[in-house]
N, C-alpha and C positions, 0 to 999 in steps of 0.2 A: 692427423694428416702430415703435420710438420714430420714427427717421426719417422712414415713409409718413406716418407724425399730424401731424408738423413743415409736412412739404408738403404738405397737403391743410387747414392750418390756416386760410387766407383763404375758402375754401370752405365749409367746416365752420359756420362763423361765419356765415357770408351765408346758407345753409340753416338753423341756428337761427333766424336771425331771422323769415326766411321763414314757419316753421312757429308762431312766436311771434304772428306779426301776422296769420296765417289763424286760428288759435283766438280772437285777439284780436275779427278780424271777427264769427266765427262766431256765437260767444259772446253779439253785440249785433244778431243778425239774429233775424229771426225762422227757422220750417222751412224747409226748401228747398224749392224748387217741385214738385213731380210732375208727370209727363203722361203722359198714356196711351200703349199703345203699339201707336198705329194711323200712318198715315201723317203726318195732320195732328199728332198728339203730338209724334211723334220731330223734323220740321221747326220744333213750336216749341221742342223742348229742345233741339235744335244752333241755333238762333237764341240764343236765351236764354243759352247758355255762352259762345258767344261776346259774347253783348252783354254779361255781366257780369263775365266772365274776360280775357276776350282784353286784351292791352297795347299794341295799335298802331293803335287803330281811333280817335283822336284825334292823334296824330302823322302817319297817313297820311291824313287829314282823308276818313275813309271814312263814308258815309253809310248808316251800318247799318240805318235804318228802311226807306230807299229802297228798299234790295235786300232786306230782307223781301218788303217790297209787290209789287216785279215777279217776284219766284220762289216769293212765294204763290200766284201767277195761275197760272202752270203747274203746281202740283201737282195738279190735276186730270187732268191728261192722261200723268201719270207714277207715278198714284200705287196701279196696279195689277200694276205689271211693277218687283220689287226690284231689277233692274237699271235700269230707266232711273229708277227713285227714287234709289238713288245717287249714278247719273249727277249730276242734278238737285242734289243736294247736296254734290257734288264742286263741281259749277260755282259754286253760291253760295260756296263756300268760297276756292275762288280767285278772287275778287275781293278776297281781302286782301290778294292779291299777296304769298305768304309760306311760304317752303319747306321752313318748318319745322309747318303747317300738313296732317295729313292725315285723312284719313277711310277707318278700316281695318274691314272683314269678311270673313268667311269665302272670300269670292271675288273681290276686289278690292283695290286701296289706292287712294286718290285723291292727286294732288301736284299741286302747280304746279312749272313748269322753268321760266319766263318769266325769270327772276333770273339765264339764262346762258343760255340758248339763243341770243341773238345777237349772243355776244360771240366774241373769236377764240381758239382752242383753246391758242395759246399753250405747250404742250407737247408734245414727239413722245419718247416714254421710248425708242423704237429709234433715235434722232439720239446721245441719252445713250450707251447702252449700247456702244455699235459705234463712236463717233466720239470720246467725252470721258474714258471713267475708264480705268484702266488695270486689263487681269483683267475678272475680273469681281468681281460685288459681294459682299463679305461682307455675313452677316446674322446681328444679334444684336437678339433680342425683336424688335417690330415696324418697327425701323429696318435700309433695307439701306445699308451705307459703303463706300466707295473712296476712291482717290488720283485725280487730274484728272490728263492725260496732260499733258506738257511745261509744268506749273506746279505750283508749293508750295502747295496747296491740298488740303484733305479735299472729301469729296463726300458729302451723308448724303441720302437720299430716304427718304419717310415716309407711308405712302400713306392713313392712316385712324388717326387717336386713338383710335379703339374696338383698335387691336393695342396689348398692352401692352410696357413693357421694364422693364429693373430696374436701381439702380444701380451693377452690375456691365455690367449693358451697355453703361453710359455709358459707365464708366472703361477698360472695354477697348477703346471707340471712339478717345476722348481721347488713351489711352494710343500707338494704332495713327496716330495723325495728331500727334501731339509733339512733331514737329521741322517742323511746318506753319507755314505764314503767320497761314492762315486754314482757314474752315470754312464750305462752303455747306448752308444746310438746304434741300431742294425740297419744299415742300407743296402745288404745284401738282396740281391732281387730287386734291385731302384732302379730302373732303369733311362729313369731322368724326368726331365719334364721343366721348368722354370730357373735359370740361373737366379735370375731375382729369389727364387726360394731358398736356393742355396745361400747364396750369399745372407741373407735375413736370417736363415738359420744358426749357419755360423757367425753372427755377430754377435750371439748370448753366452760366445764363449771366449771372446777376446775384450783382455781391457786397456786397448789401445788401437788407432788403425793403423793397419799393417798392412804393406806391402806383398800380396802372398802370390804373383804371378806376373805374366805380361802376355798383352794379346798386340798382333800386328795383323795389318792388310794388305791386300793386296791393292799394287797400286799402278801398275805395267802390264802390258802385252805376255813378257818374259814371265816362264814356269817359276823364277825366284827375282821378280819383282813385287817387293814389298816394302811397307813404310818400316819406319825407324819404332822398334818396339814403345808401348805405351803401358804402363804404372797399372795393374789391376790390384785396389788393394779394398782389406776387408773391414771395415770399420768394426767398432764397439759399439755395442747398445749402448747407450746415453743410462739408463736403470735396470737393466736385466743382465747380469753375469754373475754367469757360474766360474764357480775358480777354486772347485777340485779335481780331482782328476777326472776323464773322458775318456773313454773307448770308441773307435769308432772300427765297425764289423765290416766287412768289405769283402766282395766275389767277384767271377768276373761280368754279371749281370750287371755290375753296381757302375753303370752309364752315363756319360753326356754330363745333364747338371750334378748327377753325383759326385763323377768325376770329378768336374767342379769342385764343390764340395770335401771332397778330400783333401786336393790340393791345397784347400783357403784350410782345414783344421790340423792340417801339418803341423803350422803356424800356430796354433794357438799355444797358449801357455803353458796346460796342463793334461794334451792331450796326445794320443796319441795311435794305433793302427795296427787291426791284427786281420787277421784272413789270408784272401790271395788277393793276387794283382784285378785291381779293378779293369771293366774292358775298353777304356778309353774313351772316344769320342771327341777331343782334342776342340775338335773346329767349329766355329761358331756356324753355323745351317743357315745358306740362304735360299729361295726358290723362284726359278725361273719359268714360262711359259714355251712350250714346243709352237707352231703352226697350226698344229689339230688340236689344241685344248688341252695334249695331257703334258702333265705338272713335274718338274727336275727339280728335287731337293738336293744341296750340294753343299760342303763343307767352304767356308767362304775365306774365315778368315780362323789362323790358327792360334792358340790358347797354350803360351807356356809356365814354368811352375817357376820359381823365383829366380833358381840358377840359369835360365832360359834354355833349358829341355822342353823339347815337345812333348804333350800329353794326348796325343794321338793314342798312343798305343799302351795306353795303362799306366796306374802309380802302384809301383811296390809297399804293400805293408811295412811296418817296421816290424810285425812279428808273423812269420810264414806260417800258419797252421792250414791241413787239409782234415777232413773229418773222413775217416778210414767208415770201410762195410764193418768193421769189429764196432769203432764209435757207433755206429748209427743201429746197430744191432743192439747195442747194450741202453743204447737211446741216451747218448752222449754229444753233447754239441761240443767238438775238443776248441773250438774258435770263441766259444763262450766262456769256457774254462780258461784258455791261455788270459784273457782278457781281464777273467777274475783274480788270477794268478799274479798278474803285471802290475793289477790295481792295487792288490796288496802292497807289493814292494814300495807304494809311492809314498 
């Protein structure tokens, strides 16, 4: 037990403050607003959350009044049929462009995909399977491992931070890959799920803690009212580290705690980044109640990488590879090869 506290402690800390400086807000506001809950209500309490919660709508120089005004005008002609009232506040919501952004009820969700829909899929996991690891994959907790066929290489895929693993999973991975070079981790297609996973994950690869981000909140009425950024760093396992070199694969599927996740393995010692630009996700998600029950998921508070860039919008690989219709014809993973390639050099 002592150990899950150890590595969850950067977390831990960044969530006290969080709930420190909301009491703090609260404390010096007046009541919360109310609205009824009729159509025009519900439209102005998801405006309203979003205008006083939301963290990106000054960064992404979005013009929250405006788009009141033009999805005010059509709530007349929607505001009889709860499906196309949804509709209607699905669409105003995605103009934050933000996909971590949704609007949930009894009979719908609303998202935006925009953030990868036109980017190149960049993974084919039947190219992996049938052409690259040797066997097939073991699986321990939510990671499956292999050996890479004619190279001294582990192979780990990881398809969602919400599966968990345990530090016996680790060690038995570690243990299974020993006499390796190296180690590639694929989070391509992760499209998130547990910062606590990320961060625990990335600690069996750093042997020191390190500073690898900073997360701020909001703390004002005002679109760029926010606290004084805060320390997100990624600790060491206390007995579990690797410390040769690391691949980690990357697309623009690869979301939210992934993101995460890249950001904190920047940092580490031995590691380093091929693919394309992951698809961001930047903001920590919090969730609000409408009038009528249905549920606004909202980017709360934003997530920067050490030099205090937002990771809203994706982290660049350090090495760009796209896998061509020739790769994927010839049943070639070119993002697994760069990877192999790089490891060599080290």
């Amino acid at each position: 037990m002592k150990k899950k506290y150890l590595l969850g402690a950067s977390l831990w800390r960044s969530l006290c403050i969080s709930v420190l400086l909301i009491f703090t807000l609260n404390s010096c506001m007046d009541e919360p607003v109310t609205f009824p809950d009729t159509p025009e209500g519900n439209f102005d309490a998801l405006w309203h959350i979003i205008d006083t919660r939301y963290c990106y709508l000054y960064y992404k120089n979005i013009n929250w009044d405006s788009i009141r005004v033009v999805y005010q005008r059509g709530l007349p002609y929607v505001k009889h049929c709860r499906f196309a009232l949804f509709d209607h506040f699905g669409a105003m919501l995605n103009e934050l462009r933000d996909g971590h952004v949704n609007l949930f009820s009894n009979f719908d969700v609303s998202r935006y995909e925009g953030w990868f829909t036109d980017s190149a899929t960049n993974f084919f996991p039947a190219i992996i399977r049938d052409h690259y690891i040797e066997g097939n994959f073991r699986i321990a907790g939510g990671l499956r491992f292999a050996r890479l066929r004619d190279h001294n290489i582990g192979y780990i895929q990881y398809s969602s931070f919400a599966s968990g693993f345990s530090d016996s999973n680790i060690w038995h991975i570690m243990y299974y890959f020993s006499d390796l070079d190296g180690i590639i981790i694929d989070v391509r297609h992760n499209g998130g799920g547990m910062v606590t996973n990320a961060e625990r994950l990335a600690s069996f690869f750093f042997t020191e803690t390190t500073v690898t981000g900073f997360m701020k909140f909001r703390n004002g009425p005002g679109h760029n009212d926010f606290s004084q950024p805060v320390a997100v760093r990624t600790p060491a396992h206390p007995t579990i580290q690797w410390q040769r070199p690391v691949a980690v694969l990357t697309n623009r599927l690869s979301y939210s705690a992934t993101n995460d996740f890249v950001v904190r393995m920047r940092h580490a010692p031995n590691a380093f980044t091929v693919g394309s630009w992951t698809g961001g996700g930047g903001g920590m998600p919090l969730s609000s109640e409408l009038p009528n029950g249905w549920m606004v998921r909202f980017s709360a508070s934003p997530m920067l990488d050490s030099e205090m860039r937002h990771t809203e919008w994706g982290i660049a690989p350090d090495f760009h590879v796209i896998i061509s219709d020739e790769d994927r014809e010839n049943n070639i993973d070119a993002v697994i090869e760069r990877a192999i390639l790089e490891m060599a050099r080290r």
